[in-house]
C-alpha positions as a Markdown table, in Angstrom:
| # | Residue | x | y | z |
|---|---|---|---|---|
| 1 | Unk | 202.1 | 122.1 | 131.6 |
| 2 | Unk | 201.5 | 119.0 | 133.0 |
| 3 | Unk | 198.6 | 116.7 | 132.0 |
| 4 | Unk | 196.1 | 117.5 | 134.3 |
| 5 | Unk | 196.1 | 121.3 | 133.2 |
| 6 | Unk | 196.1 | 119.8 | 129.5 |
| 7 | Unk | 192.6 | 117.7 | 130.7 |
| 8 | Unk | 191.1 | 120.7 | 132.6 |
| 9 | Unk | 191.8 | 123.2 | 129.8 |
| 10 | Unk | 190.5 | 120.4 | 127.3 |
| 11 | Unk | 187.0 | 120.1 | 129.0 |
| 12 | Unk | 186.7 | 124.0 | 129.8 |
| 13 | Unk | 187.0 | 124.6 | 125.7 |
| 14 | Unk | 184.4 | 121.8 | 124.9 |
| 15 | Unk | 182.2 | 123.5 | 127.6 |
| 16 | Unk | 182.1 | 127.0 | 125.8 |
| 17 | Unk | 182.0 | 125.6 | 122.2 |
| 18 | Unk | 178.7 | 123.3 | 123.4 |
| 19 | Unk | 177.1 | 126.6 | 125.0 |
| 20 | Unk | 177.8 | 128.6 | 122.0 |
| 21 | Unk | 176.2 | 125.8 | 119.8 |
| 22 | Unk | 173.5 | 125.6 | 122.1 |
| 23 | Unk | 172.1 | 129.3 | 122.1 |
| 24 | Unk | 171.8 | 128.8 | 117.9 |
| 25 | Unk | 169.7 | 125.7 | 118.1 |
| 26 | Unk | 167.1 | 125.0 | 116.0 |
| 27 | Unk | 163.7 | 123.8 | 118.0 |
| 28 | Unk | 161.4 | 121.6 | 115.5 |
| 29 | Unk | 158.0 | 123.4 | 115.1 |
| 30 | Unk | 155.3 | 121.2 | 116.5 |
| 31 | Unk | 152.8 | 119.7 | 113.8 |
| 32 | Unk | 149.6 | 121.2 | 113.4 |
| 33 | Unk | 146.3 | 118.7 | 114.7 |
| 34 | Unk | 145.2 | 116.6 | 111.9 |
| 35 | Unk | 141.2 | 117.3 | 111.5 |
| 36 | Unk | 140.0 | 113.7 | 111.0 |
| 37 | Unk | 136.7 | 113.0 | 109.0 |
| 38 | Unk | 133.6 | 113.6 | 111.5 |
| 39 | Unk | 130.1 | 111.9 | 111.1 |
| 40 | Unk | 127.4 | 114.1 | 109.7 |
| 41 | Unk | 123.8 | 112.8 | 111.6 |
| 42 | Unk | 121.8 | 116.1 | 110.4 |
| 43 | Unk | 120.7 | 114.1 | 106.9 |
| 44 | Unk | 120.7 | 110.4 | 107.8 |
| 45 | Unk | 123.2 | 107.9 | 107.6 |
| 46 | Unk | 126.4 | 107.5 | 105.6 |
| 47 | Unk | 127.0 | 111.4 | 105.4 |
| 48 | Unk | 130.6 | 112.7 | 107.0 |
| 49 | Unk | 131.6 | 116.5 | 106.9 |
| 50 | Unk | 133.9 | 117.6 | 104.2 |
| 51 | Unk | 137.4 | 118.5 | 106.4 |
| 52 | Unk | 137.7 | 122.7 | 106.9 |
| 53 | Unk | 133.6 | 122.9 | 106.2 |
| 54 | Unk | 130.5 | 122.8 | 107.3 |
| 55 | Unk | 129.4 | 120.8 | 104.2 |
| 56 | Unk | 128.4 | 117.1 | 104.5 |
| 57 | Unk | 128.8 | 114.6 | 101.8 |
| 58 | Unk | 127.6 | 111.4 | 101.2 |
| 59 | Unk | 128.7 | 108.6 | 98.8 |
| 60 | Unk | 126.7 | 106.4 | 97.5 |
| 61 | Unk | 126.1 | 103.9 | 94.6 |
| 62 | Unk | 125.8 | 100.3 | 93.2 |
| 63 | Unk | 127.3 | 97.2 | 90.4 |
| 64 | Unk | 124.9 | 96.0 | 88.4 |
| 65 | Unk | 126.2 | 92.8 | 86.0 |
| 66 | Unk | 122.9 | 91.9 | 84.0 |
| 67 | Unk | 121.9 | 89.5 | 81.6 |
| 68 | Unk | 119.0 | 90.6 | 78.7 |
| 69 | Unk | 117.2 | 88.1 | 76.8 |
| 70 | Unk | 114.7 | 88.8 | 73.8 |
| 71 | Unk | 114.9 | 88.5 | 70.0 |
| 72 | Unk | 117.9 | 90.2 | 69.0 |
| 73 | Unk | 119.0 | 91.4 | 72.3 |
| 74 | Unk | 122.7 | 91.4 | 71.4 |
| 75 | Unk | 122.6 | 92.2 | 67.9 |
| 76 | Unk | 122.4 | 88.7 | 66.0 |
| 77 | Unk | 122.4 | 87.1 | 69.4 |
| 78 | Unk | 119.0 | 86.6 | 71.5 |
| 79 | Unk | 120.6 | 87.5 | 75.0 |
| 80 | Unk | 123.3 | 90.4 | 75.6 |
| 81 | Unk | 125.5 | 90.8 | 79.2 |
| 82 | Unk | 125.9 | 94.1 | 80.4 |
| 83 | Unk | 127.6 | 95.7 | 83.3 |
| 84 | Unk | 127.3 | 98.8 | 84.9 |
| 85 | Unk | 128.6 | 100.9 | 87.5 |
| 86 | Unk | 127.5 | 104.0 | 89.5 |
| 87 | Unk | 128.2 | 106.8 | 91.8 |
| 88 | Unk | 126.5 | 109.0 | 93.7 |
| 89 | Unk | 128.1 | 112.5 | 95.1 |
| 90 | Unk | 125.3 | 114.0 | 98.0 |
| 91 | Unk | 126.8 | 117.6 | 98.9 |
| 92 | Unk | 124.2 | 118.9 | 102.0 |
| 93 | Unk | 124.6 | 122.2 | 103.8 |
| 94 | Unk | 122.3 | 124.4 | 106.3 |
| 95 | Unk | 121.1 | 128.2 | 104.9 |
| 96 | Unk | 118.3 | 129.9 | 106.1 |
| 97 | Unk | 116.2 | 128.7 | 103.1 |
| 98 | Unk | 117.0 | 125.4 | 104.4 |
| 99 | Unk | 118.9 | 122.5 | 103.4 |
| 100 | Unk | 120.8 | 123.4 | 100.1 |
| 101 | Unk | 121.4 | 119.9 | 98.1 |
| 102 | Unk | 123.5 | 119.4 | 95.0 |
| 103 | Unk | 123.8 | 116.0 | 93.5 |
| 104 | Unk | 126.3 | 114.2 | 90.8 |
| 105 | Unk | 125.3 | 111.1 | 89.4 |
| 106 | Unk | 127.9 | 109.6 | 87.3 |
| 107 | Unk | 127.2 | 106.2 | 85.4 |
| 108 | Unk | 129.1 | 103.6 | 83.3 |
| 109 | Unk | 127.7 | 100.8 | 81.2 |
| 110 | Unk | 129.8 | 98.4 | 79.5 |
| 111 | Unk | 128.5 | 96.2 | 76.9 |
| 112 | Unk | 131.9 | 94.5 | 76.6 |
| 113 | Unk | 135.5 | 94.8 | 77.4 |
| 114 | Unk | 135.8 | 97.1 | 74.0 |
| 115 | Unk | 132.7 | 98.9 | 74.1 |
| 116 | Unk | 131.3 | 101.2 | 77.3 |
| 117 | Unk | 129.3 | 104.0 | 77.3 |
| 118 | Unk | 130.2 | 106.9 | 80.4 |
| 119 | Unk | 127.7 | 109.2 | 81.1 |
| 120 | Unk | 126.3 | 111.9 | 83.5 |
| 121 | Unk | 123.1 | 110.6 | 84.7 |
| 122 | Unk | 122.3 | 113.6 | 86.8 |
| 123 | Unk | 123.6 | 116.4 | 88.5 |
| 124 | Unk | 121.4 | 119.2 | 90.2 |
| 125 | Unk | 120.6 | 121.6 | 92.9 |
| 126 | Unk | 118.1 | 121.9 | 95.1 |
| 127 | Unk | 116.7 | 124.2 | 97.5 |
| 128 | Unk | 113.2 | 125.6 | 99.3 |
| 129 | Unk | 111.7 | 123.0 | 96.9 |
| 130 | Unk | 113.3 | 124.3 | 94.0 |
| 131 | Unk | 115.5 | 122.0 | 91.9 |
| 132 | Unk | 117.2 | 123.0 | 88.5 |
| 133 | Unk | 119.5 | 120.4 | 86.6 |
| 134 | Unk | 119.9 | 117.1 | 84.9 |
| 135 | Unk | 117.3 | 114.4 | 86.6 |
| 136 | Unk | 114.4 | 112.2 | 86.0 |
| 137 | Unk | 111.2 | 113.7 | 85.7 |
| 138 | Unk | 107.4 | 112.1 | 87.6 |
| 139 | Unk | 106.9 | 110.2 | 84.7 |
| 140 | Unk | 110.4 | 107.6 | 85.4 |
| 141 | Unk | 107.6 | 106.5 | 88.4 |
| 142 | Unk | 105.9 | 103.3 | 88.2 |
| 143 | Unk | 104.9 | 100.4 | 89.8 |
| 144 | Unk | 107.2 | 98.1 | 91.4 |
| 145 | Unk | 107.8 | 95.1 | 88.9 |
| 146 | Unk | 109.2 | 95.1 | 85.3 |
| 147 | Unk | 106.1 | 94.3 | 83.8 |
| 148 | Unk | 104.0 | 97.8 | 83.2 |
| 149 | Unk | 104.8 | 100.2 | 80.5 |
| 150 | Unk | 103.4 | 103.5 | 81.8 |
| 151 | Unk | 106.3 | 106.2 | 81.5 |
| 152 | Unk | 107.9 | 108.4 | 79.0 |
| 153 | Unk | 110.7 | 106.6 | 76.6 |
| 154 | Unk | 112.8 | 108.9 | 77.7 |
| 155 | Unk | 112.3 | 110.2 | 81.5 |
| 156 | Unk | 115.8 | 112.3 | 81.8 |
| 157 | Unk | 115.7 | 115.9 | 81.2 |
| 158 | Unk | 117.5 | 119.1 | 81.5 |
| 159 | Unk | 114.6 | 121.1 | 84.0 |
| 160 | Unk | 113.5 | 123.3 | 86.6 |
| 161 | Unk | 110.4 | 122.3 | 89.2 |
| 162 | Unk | 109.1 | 123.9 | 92.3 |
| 163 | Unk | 108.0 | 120.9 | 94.9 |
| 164 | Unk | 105.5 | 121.4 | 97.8 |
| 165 | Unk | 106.1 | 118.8 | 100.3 |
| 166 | Unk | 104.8 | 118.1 | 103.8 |
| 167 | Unk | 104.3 | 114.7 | 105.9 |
| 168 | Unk | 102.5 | 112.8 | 103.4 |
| 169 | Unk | 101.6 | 114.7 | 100.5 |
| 170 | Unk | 103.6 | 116.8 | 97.5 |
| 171 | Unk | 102.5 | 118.9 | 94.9 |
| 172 | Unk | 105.0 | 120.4 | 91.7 |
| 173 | Unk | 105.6 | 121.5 | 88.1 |
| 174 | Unk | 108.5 | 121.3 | 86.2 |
| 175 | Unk | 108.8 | 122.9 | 82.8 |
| 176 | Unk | 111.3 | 120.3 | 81.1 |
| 177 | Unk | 113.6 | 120.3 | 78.0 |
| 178 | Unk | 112.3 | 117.5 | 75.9 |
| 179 | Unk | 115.7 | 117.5 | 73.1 |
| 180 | Unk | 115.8 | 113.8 | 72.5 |
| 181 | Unk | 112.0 | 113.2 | 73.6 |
| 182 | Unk | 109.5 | 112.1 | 70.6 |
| 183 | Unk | 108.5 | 114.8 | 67.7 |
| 184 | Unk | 107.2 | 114.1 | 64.2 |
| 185 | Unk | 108.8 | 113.2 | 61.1 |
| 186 | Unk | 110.0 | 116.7 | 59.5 |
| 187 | Unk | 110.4 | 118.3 | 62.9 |
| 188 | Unk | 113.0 | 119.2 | 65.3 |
| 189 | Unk | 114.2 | 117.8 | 68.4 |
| 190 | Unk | 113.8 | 121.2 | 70.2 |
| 191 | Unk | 110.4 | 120.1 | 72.7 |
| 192 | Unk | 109.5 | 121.9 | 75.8 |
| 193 | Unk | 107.2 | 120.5 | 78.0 |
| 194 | Unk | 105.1 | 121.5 | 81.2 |
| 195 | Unk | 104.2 | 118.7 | 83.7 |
| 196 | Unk | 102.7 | 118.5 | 87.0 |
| 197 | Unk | 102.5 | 115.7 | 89.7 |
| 198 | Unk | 100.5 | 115.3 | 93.2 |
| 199 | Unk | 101.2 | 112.1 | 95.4 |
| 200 | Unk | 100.9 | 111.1 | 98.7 |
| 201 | Unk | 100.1 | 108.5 | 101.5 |
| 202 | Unk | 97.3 | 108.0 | 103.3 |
| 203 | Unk | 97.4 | 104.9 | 105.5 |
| 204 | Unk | 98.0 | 102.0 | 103.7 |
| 205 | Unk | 97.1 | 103.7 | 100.3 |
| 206 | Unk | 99.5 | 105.5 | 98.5 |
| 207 | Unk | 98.8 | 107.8 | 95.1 |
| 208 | Unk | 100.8 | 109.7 | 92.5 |
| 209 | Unk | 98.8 | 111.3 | 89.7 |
| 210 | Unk | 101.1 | 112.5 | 86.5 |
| 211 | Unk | 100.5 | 114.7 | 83.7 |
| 212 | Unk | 102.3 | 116.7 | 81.1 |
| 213 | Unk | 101.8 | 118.8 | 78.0 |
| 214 | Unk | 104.6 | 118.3 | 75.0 |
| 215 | Unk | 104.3 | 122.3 | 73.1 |
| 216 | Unk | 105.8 | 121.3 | 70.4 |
| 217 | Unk | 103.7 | 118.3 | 69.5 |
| 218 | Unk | 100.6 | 119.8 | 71.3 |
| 219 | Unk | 99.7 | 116.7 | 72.6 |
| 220 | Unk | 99.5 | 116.0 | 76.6 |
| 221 | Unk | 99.6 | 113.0 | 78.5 |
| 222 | Unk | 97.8 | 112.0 | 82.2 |
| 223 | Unk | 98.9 | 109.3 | 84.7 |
| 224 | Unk | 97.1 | 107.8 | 88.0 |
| 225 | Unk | 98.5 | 105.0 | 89.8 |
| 226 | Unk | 97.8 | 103.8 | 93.2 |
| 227 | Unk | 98.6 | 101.0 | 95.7 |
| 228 | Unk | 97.0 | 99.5 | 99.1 |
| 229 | Unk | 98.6 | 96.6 | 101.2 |
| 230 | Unk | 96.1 | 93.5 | 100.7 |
| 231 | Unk | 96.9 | 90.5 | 102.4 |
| 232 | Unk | 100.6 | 89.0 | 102.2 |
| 233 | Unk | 101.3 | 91.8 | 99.5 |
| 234 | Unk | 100.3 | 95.3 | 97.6 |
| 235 | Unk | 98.2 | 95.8 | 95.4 |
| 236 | Unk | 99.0 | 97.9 | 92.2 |
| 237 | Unk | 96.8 | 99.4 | 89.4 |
| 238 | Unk | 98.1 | 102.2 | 86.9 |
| 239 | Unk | 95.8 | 104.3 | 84.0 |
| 240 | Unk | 97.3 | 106.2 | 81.1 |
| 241 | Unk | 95.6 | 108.5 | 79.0 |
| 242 | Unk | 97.7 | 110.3 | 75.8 |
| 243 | Unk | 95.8 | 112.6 | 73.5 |
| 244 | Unk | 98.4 | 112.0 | 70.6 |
| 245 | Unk | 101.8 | 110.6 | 70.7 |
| 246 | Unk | 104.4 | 112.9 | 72.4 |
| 247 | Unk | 107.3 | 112.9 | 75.0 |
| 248 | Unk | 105.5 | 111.8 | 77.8 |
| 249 | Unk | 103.9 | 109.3 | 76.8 |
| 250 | Unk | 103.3 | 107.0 | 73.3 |
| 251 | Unk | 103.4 | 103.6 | 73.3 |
| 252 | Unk | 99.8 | 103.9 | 73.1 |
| 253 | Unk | 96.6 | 105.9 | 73.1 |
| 254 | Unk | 95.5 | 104.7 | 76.4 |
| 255 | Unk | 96.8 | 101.6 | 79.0 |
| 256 | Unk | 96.2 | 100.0 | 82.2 |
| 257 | Unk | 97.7 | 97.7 | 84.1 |
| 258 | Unk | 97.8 | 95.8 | 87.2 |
| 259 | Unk | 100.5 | 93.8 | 90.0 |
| 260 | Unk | 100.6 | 92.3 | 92.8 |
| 261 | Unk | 103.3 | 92.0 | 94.7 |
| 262 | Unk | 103.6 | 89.6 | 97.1 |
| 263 | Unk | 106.2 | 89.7 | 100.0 |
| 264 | Unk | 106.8 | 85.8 | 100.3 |
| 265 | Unk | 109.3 | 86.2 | 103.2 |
| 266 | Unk | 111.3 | 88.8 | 104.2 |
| 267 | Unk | 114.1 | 88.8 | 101.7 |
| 268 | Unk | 112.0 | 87.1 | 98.4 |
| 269 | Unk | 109.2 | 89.1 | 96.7 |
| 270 | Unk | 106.9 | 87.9 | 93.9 |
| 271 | Unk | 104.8 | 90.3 | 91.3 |
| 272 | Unk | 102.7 | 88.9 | 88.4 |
| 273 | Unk | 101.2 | 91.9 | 86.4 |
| 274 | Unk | 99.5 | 92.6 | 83.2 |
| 275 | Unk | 98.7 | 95.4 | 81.2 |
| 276 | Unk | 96.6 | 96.2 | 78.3 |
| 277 | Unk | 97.3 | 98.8 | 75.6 |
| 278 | Unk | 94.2 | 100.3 | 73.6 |
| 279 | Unk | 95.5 | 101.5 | 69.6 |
| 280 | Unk | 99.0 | 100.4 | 70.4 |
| 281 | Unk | 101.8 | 101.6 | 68.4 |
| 282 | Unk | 102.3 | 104.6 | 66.0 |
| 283 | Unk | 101.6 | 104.4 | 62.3 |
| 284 | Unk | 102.1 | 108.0 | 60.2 |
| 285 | Unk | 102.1 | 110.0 | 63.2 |
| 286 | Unk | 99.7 | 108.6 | 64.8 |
| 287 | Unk | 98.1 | 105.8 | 67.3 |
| 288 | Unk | 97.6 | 102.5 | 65.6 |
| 289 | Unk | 93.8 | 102.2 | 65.5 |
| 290 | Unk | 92.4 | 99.0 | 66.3 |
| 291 | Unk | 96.0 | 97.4 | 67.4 |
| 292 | Unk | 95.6 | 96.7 | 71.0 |
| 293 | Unk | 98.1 | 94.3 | 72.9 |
| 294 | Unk | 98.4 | 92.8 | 76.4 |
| 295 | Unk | 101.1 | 91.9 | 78.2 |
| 296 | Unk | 101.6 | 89.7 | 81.3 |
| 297 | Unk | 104.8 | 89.1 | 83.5 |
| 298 | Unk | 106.1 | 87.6 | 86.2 |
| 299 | Unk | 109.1 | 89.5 | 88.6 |
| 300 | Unk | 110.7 | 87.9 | 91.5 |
| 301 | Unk | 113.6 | 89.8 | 93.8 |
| 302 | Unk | 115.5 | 88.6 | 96.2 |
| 303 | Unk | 118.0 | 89.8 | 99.3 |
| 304 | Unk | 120.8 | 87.1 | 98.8 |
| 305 | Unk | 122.7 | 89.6 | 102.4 |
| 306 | Unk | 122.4 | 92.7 | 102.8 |
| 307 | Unk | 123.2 | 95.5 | 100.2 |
| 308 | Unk | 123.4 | 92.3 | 97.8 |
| 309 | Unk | 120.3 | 91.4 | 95.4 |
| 310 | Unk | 119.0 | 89.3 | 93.4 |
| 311 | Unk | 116.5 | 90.2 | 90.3 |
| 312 | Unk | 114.8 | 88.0 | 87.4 |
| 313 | Unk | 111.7 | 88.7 | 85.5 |
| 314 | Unk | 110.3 | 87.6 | 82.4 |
| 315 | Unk | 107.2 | 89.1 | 80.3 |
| 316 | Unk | 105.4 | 88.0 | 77.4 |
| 317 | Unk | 103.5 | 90.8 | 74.8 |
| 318 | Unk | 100.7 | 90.2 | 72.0 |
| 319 | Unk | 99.9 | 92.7 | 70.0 |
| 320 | Unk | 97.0 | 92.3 | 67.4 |
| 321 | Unk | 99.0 | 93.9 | 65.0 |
| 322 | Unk | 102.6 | 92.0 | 65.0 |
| 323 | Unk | 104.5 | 89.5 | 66.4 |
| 324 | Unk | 104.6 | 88.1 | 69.8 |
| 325 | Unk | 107.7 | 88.7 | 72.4 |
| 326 | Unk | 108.8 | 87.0 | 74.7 |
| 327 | Unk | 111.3 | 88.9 | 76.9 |
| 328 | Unk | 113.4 | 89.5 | 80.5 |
| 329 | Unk | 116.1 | 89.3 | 81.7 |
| 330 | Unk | 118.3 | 88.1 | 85.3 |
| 331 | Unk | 120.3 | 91.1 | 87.9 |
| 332 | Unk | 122.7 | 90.9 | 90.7 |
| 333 | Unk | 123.4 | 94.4 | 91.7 |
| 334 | Unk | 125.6 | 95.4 | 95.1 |
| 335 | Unk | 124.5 | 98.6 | 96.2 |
| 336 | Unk | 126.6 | 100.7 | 99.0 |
């Protein structure tokens, strides 16, 4: 055989063994699309749809580093830092009842390095007006400085409401668990409470009228407050009635109080208030009779850029019955 056979025989074998090896190939299965995050616009801004659903979700939040300053504010020191951090989970979704909302709210605050406190702030559902869960009640309302003292001591409660709302006005009730709210000495921390509120806009005025009934200290509480744009700035008075101390309200028998805040330019705002407590304080389970106090203050905020602010009041109480304070304290917060 000479070497040309020996070549064409060669290249004839390498031809069959490459057609045999050929029909077993295995073909690469293509990859499946990738279903990238898609904006959600049914809600507002910031919401995207949860991949494989029809669910959107927003997140949300802010960093807060503050510093406190009043007598004893950090134990044997007279001003305390504290920082805290927080997220917001917004779960949305369409049903023929309408939007159906659920909401997580989970907090940190940090005293120091060694000692921070984590905590579920809220967390709730909500749908047709109906919302059942951990959040704060009417009575966390209040007008816009850091000066009035018009709302419950503790505002954060276990509950279930109904809420009627249209363009400008809403009507509900809650019935709320009141656990770590205010009860007398030899009682129980196991409160229930009732409470209503009614707000609304009407032109420049806005209202919001509180009130709510502690059952186990049968003693209720009512709330008005109101504001109107006057001028460079809003006007803002606040009454509060309580028949007896209780979870709603009882720092005093009855208050009022008053701000103005004024919007200086667009990023800086100014609010002086005051506010006047009749039979402040609690003595034996009751109102302190002839104790009133007054309080003024001064709070000033600022837009450093956007998402980025800027917070520092101070406030000043007398009561009739006790010593003078003096107390505030300065806030940069980034919210996102």
């Amino acid at each position: 055989m000479n070497i040309k056979m020996i070549l064409m025989s060669s290249a004839a074998a390498l031809a069959a063994i490459s057609s045999a090896q050929a029909a077993d190939a295995i073909v690469a299965a293509e990859p499946e699309p990738v279903e990238y995050v898609r904006v959600c616009d049914a809600y507002g801004s910031g919401y995207f749809y949860i991949p494989g659903t029809e669910t959107c979700l927003k997140i949300s939040g802010y960093i807060r580093f503050q510093v406190n300053v009043s007598p004893n504010a950090g134990g044997a020191s007279d001003w305390d830092a504290v920082t805290r951090g927080q997220l917001q989970f917004t779960a949305k979704s369409d049903t023929e009842y309408g939007p159906l909302t659920g909401v997580i709210v989970l907090q940190t605050n940090a005293d120091n390095a060694s000692s921070q406190v984590a905590k579920l702030d809220s967390a709730y559902i909500d749908i047709a007006g109906i919302r059942a869960g951990l959040f704060y009640s009417w009575w966390d309302d209040g007008l816009s400085g850091e000066t009035d003292d018009i709302g419950s001591k503790v505002t954060l409660h276990n509950s279930i409401r109904y809420q009627y709302e249209a363009d400008n006005f809403y009507a509900g009730i809650s019935v709320d668990e009141l656990e770590d709210g205010y009860y007398s000495a030899g009682e129980q921390p196991n409160n229930v409470g009732v409470a209503i509120g009614i707000g609304g806009k009407a032109g420049v005025f806005s209202y919001q009228v509180t009130a709510g009934y502690d059952t186990d200290n049968e003693e209720g509480a009512v709330r008005a407050m109101g504001t109107v744009a006057i001028g460079p700035g809003t006007l803002g008075l606040a009454g509060v009635y309580s028949s007896g101390p209780n979870s709603y309200y009882q720092a005093a028998e009855w208050a009022v109080a008053a701000e103005y805040a004024i919007k200086a330019t667009d990023k800086l705002k100014i609010t002086p208030a005051a506010q006047y407590y009749g039979n402040y304080g609690i003595v034996a389970g009751d109102f302190n009779d002839n104790n009133d106090a007054w309080k003024v203050g001064l709070t000033v905020d600022y837009q450093i850029v956007d998402n980025f602010y800027a917070k520092a009041t101070v406030n000043y109480l007398d009561p009739d019955q006790g010593n003078d304070v003096t107390s505030g304290f300065f806030r940069l917060q980034r919210a996102f």
